[in-house]
PATOR-642199 format. One record per residue: x, y, z of N, C-alpha, C, O, CB in turn. Coordinates in nm, 2 decimals. Glycine has a CB too. Example, Ala and Ser with C-alpha at 12.3 -4.5 7.8 and 13.67 -1.06 7.14 Angstrom:
! PATOR-642199
R;n_X;n_Y;n_Z;ca_X;ca_Y;ca_Z;c_X;c_Y;c_Z;o_X;o_Y;o_Z;cb_X;cb_Y;cb_Z
R;1.32;-0.57;0.78;1.23;-0.45;0.78;1.32;-0.33;0.78;1.42;-0.33;0.85;1.13;-0.45;0.90
R;1.28;-0.22;0.71;1.37;-0.11;0.71;1.29;0.00;0.79;1.34;0.11;0.80;1.41;-0.06;0.57
This chain:
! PATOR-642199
R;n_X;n_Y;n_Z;ca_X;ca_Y;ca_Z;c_X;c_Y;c_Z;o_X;o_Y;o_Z;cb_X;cb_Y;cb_Z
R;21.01;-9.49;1.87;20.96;-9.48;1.73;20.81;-9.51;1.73;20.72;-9.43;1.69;21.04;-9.57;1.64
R;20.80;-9.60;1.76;20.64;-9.66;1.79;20.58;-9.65;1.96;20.63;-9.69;2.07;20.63;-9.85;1.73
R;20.47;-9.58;1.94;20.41;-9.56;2.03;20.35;-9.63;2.08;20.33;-9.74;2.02;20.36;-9.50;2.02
R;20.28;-9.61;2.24;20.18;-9.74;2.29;20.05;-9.78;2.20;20.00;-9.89;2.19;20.13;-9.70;2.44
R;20.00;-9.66;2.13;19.87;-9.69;2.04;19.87;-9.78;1.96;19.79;-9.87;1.95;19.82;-9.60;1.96
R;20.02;-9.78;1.87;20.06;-9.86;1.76;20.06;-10.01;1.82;19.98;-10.09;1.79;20.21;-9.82;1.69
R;20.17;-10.04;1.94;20.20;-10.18;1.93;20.07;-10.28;1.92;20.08;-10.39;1.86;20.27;-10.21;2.05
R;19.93;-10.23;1.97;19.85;-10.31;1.97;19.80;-10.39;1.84;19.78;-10.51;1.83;19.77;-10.24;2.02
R;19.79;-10.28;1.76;19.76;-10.25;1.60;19.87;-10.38;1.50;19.84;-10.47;1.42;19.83;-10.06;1.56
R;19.98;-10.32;1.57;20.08;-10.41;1.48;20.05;-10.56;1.54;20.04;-10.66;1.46;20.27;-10.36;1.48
R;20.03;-10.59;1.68;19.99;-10.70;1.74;19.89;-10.80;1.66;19.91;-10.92;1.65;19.94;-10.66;1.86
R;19.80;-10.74;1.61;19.62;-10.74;1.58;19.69;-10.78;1.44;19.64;-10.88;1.39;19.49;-10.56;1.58
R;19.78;-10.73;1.38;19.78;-10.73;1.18;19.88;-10.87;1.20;19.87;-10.97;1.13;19.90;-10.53;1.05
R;19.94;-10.85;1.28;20.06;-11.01;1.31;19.97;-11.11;1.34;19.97;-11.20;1.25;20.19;-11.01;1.48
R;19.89;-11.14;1.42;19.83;-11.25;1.43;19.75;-11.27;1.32;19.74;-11.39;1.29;19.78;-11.26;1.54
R;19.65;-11.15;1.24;19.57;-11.17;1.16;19.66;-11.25;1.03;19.60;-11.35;0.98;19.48;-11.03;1.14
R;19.80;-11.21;0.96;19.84;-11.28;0.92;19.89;-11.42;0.91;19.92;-11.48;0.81;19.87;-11.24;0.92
R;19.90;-11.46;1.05;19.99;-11.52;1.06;19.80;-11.71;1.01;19.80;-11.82;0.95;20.11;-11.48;1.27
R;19.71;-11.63;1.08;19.59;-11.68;1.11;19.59;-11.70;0.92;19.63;-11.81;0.89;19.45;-11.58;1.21
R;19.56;-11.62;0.84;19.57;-11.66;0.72;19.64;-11.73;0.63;19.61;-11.81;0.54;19.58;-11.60;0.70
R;19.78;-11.69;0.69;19.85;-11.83;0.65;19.85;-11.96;0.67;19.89;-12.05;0.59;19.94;-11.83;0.68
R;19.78;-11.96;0.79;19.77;-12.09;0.82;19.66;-12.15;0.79;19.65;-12.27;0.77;19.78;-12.11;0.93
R;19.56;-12.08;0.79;19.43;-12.13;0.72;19.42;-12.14;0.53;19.33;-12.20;0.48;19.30;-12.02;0.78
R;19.51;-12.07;0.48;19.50;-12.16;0.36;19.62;-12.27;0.34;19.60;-12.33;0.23;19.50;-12.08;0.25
R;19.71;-12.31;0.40;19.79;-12.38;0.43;19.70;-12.54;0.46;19.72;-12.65;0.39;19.87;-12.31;0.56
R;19.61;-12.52;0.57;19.52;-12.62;0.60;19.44;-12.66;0.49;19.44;-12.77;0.44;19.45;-12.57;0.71
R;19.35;-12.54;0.45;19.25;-12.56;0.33;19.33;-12.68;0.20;19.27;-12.78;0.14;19.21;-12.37;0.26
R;19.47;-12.64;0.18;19.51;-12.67;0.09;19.64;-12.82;0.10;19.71;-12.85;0.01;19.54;-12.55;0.05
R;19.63;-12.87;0.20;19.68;-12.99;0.25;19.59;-13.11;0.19;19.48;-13.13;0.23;19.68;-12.98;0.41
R;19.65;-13.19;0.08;19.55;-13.27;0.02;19.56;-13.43;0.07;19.64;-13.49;0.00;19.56;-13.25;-0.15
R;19.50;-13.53;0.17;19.55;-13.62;0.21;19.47;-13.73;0.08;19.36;-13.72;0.01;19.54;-13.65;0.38
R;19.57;-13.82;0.09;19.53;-13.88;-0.07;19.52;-14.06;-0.01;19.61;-14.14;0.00;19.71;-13.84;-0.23
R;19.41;-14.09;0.01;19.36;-14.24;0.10;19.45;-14.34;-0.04;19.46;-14.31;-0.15;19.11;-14.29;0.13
R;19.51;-14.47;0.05;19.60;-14.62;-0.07;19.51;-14.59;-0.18;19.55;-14.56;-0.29;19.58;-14.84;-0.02
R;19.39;-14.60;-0.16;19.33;-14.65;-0.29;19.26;-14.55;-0.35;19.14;-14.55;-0.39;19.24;-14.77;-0.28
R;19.36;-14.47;-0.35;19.32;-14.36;-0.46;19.42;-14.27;-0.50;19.51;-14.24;-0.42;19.20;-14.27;-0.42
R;19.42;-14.22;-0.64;19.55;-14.12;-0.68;19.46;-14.00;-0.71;19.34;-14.01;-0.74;19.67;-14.17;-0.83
R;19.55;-13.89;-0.69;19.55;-13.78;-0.67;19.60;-13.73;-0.77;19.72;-13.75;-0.80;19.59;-13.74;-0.57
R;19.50;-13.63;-0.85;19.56;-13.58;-1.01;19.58;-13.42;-1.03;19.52;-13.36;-1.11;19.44;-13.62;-1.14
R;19.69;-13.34;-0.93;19.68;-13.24;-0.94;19.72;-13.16;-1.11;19.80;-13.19;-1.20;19.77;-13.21;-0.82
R;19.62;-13.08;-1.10;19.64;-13.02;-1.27;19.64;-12.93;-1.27;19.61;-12.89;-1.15;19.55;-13.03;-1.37
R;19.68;-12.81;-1.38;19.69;-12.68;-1.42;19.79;-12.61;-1.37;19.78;-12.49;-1.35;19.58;-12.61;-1.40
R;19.91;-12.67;-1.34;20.03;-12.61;-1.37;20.16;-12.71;-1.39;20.16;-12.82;-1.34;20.05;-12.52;-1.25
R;20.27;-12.67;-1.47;20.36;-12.76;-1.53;20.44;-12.80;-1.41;20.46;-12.75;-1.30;20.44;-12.68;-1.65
R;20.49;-12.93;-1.46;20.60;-13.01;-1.36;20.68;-13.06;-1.44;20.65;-13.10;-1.55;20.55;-13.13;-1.26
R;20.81;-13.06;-1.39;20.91;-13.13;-1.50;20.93;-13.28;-1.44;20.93;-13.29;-1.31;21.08;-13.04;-1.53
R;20.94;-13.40;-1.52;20.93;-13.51;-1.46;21.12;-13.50;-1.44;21.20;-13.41;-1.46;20.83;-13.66;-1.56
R;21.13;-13.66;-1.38;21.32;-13.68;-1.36;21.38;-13.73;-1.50;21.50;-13.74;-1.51;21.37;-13.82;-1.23
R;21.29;-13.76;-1.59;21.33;-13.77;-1.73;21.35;-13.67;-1.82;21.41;-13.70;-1.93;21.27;-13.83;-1.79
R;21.31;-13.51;-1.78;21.33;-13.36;-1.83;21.18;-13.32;-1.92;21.18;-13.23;-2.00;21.49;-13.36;-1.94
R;21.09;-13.39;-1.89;21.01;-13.37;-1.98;20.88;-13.31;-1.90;20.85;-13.35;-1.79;21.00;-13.48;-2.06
R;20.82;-13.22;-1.98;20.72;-13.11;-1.86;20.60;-13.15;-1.94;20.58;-13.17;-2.05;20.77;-12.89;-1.85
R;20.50;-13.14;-1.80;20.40;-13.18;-1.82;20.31;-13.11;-1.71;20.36;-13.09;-1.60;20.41;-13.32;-1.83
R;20.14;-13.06;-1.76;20.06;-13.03;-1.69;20.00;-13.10;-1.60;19.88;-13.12;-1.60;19.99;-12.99;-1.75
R;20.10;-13.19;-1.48;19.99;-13.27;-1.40;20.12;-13.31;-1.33;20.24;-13.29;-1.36;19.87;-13.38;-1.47
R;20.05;-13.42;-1.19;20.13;-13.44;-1.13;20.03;-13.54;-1.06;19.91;-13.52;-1.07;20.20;-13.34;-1.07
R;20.07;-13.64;-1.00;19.98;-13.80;-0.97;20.07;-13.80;-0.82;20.19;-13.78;-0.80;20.02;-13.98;-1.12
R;19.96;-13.83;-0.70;19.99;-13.89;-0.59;19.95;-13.99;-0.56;19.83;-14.00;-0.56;19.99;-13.84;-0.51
R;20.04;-14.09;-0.52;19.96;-14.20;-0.49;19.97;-14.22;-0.32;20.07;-14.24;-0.26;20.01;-14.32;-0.59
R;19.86;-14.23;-0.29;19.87;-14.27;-0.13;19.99;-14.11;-0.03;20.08;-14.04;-0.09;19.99;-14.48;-0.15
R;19.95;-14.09;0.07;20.05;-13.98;0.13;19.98;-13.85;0.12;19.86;-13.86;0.13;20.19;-13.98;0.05
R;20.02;-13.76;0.11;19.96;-13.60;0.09;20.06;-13.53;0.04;20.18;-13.56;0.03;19.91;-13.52;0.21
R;19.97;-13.41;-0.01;20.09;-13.31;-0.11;19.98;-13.19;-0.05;19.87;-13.21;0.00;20.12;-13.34;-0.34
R;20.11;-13.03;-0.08;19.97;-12.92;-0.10;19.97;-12.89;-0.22;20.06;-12.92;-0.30;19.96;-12.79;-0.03
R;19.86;-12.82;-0.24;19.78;-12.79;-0.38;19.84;-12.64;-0.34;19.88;-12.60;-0.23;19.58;-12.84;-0.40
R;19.82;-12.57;-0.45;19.86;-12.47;-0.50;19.77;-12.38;-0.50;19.71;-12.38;-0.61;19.90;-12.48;-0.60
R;19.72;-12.27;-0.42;19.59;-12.24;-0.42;19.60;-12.11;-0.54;19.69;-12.03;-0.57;19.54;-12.19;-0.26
R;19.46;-12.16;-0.59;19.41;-12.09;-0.74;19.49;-12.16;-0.88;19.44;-12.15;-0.99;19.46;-11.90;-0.74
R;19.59;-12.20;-0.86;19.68;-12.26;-0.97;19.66;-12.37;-0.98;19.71;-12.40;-1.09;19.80;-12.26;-0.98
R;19.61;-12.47;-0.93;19.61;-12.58;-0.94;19.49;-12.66;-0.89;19.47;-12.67;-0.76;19.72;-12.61;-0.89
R;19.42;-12.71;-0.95;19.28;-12.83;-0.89;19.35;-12.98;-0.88;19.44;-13.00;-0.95;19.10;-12.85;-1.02
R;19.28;-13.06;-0.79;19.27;-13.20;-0.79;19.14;-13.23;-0.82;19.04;-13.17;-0.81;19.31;-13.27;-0.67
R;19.20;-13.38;-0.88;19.06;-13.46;-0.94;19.18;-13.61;-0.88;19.30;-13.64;-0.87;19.01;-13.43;-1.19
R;19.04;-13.68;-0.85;19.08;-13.87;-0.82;19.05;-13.92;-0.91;18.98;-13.87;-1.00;19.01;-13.98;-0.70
R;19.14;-14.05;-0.89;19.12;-14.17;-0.96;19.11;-14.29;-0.83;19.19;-14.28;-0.74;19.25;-14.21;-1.07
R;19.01;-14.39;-0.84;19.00;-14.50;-0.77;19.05;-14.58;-0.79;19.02;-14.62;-0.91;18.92;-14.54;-0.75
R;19.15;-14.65;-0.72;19.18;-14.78;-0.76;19.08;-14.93;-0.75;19.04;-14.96;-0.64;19.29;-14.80;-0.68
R;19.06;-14.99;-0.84;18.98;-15.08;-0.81;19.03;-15.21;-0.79;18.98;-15.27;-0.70;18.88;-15.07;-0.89
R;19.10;-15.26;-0.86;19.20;-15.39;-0.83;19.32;-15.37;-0.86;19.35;-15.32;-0.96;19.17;-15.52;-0.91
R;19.40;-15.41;-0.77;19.56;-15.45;-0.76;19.63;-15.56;-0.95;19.73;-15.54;-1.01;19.56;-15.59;-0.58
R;19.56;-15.64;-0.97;19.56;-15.74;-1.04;19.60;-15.66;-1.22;19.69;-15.70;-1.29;19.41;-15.83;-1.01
R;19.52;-15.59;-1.24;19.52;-15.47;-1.39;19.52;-15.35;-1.33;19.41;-15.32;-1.29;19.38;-15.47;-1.50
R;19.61;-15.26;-1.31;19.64;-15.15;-1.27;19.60;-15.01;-1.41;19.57;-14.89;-1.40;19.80;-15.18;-1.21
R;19.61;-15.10;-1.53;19.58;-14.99;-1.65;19.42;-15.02;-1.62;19.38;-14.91;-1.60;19.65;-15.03;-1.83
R;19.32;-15.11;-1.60;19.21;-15.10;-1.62;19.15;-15.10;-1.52;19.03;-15.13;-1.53;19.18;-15.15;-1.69
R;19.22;-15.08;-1.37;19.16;-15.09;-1.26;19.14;-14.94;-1.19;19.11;-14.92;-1.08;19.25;-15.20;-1.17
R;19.18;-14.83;-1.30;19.15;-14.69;-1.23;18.98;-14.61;-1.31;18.95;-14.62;-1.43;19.33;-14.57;-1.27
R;18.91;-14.54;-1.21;18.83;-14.49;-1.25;18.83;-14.35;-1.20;18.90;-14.31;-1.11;18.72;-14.56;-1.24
R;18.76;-14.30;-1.27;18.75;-14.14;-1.27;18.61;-14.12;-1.16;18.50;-14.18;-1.16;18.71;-14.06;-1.46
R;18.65;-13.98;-1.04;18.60;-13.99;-0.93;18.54;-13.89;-0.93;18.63;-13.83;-0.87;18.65;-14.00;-0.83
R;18.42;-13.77;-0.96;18.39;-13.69;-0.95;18.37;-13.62;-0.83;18.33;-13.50;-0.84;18.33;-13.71;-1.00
């Protein structure tokens, strides 16, 4: 069915895929350092209480981001001691 010209071709489009996938796979691997959370936004999540919300918070660990649907933005942790007034916004 396929000829010797072809297999090369299909060879060339297989790896070029496979190279894509993995390079936004990589691009989009978000590692998130203890002292800081990770504020993925712009697409809905339902929490375990049923209630949906535009965002999603990591703390410490990694997640992937959603490419085109979704940005991260940080928060720093600054003291352990007040956790409501110990986060700042990271540009």
């Amino acid at each position: 069915m396929f000829g010797l010209t072809t297999l090369p071709v299909l060879l060339v489009l297989i790896a070029f895929v496979i190279l894509v996938v993995v390079t936004t796979a990589v691009r989009n691997y978000i590692k998130v350092p203890p002292n800081k959370v990770a504020v993925f936004y712009g697409r809905k999540h339902r929490l375990p209480d049923g209630r949906v919300v535009g965002f999603r918070l990591v703390t410490g660990g990694a997640a992937l981001k959603w490419p085109v649907v979704e940005n991260v933005t940080y928060l720093v942790k600054e003291g352990d001691r007040d956790r409501a007034r110990g986060l700042r916004l990271v540009q």
